[in-house]
N, C-alpha and C positions, 0 to 999 in steps of 0.2 A: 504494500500500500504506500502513495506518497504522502507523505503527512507535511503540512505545512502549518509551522507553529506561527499563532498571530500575537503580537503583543505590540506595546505599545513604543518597545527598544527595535521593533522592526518595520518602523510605516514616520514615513514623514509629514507630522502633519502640518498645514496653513499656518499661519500667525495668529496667536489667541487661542488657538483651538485643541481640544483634548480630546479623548478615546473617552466615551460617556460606558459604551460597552458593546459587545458584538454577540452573532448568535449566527447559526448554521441554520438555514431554511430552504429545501426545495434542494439541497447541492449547490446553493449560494452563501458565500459570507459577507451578512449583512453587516457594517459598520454604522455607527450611530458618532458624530462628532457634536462636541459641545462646546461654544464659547469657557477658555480656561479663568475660574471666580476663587478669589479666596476670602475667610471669612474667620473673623473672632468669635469663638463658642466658648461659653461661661459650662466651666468643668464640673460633674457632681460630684461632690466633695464625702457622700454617704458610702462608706462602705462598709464591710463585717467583720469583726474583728472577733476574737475569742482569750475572753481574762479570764487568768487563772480563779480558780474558786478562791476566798478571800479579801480579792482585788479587786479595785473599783477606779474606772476611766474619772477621770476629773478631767471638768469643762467640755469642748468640744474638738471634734476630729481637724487639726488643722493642715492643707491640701497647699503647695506653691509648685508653679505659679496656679491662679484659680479662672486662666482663661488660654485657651491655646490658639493656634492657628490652623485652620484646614484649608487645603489647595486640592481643587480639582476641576471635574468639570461641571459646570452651574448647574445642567438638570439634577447631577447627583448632588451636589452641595447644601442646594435651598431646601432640601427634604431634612438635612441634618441640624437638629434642636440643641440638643445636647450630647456631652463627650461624659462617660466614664471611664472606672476606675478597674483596674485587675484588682481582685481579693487576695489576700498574701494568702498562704499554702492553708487551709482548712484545720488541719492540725495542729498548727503549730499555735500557743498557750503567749500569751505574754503577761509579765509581772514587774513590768519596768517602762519607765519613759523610752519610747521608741522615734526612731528616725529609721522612715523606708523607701527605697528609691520605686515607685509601682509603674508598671504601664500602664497606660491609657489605650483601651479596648479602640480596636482600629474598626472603623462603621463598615458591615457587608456590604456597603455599596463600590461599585469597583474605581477603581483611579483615584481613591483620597489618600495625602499625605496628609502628615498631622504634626506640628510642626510647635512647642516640643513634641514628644513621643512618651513623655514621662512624666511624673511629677515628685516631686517630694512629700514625703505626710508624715505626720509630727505628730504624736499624739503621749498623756500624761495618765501614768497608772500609779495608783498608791498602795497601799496596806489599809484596808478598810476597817474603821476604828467606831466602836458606840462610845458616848461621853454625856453624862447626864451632867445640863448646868442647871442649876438651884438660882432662886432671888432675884429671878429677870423683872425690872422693874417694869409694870406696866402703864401706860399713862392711858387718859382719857381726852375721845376728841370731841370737837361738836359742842360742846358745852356752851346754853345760850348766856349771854351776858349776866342777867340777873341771877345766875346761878354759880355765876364764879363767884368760887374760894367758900362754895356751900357744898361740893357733891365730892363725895370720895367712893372710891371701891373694895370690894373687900372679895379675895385677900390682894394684897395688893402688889405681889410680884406672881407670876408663873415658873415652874418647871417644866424645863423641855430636856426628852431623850434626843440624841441626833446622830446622825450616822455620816461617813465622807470619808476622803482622804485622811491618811494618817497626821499628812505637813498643812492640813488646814484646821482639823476638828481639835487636833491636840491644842490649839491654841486658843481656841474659843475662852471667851467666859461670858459674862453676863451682861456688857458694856457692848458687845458686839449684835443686840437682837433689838427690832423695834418691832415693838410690840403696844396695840393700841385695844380701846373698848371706844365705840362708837354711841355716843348719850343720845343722839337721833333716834337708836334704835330700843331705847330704854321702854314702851310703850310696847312698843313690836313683842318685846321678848317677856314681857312682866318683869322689868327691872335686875334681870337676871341675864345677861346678853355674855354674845360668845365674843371672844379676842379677835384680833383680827391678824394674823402672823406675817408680817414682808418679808419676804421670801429670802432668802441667804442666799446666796451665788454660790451651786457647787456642796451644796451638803443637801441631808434630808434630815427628816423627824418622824420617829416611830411613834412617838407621844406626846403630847401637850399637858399639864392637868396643874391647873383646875381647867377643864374645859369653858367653861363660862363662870360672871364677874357679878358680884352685886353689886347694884350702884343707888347710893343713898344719897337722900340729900338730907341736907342737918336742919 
């Protein structure tokens, strides 16, 4: 048989123009040319990683550069949205701040380069620690004029269990939590109303308690 390999290192093509893709029909080879487009695709940064039991990811996955380049030709290009990421080996466990050199998954569509071809991804693993703080002061908000420096609560700090990193949670104390009782809602609740927790960057909470606050006025 005479076999004639077609590719894109063996046809010369116009100015501008690229190999979009070809196909064998009837004992003919069909060619398809495409004005040559390149274009800036924002990289998804999500992929799957596997921590060791123990160990907990602090913050979030971070991906450089977080946009790459694609050259090809424009019918295939304009279809391409988004670029990922290779998943590092399935097996493998991690228990330490990592730096990974990944590839970036190259699109089925035929004739794109991708320009890097790789990213770097950075990401932050700790020793997962519980740490119960005591005496979190709680304040109150809302409070209509004629009632300041009349309404207090009782009792008047909360404990919180919390869990996170080992380089963040071990340093917590009680100065670090804001923690509010909203008097708006004093009526809502029968004067019995629940805290309201802002949220800490990077840690959790297994428990609060006193879960809700009395609030009296004197």
């Amino acid at each position: 048989k005479n076999i004639i390999i077609i590719d894109k290192k063996n046809i010369i093509f116009p100015h501008n123009l690229n190999l979009a893709y070809y196909y064998l029909e009837n004992n003919i080879i069909k060619i398809e040319l495409s004005p040559i487009s390149k274009k800036e695709i924002e990289i998804n940064p999500e992929i799957n990683i596997k921590i060791k039991t123990g160990y907990i990811l602090v913050g979030n996955i971070n991906i450089y550069p977080r946009k790459a380049t694609i050259i090809g030709p424009r019918k295939n290009i304009r279809k391409i949205k988004t670029l990922f990421i290779e998943a590092p080996p399935a097996n493998k466990e991690f228990d330490d701040t990592t730096i990974l050199f990944l590839p970036i998954k190259k699109p089925s569509l035929y004739n794109v380069e991708i320009f890097p071809d790789s990213v770097r991804v950075e990401f932050f693993i700790q020793k997962e620690i519980v740490k119960v703080i005591k005496d979190i002061p709680v304040q109150i908000i809302n409070v209509p004029p004629k009632y300041k420096n009349r309404v207090k609560i009782i009792p008047p700090t909360m404990t919180l269990e919390v869990s996170g990193g080992y380089d963040i949670v071990s340093y917590l104390d009680k100065n670090d939590f804001n923690i509010t009782v909203d008097f708006s809602k004093a009526k809502e609740y029968n004067y019995e109303v629940p805290a309201i927790i802002t949220p800490f960057k990077e840690i959790n909470w297994f428990r609060s308690y006193p879960k809700r606050f009395k609030i009296i006025i004197k």
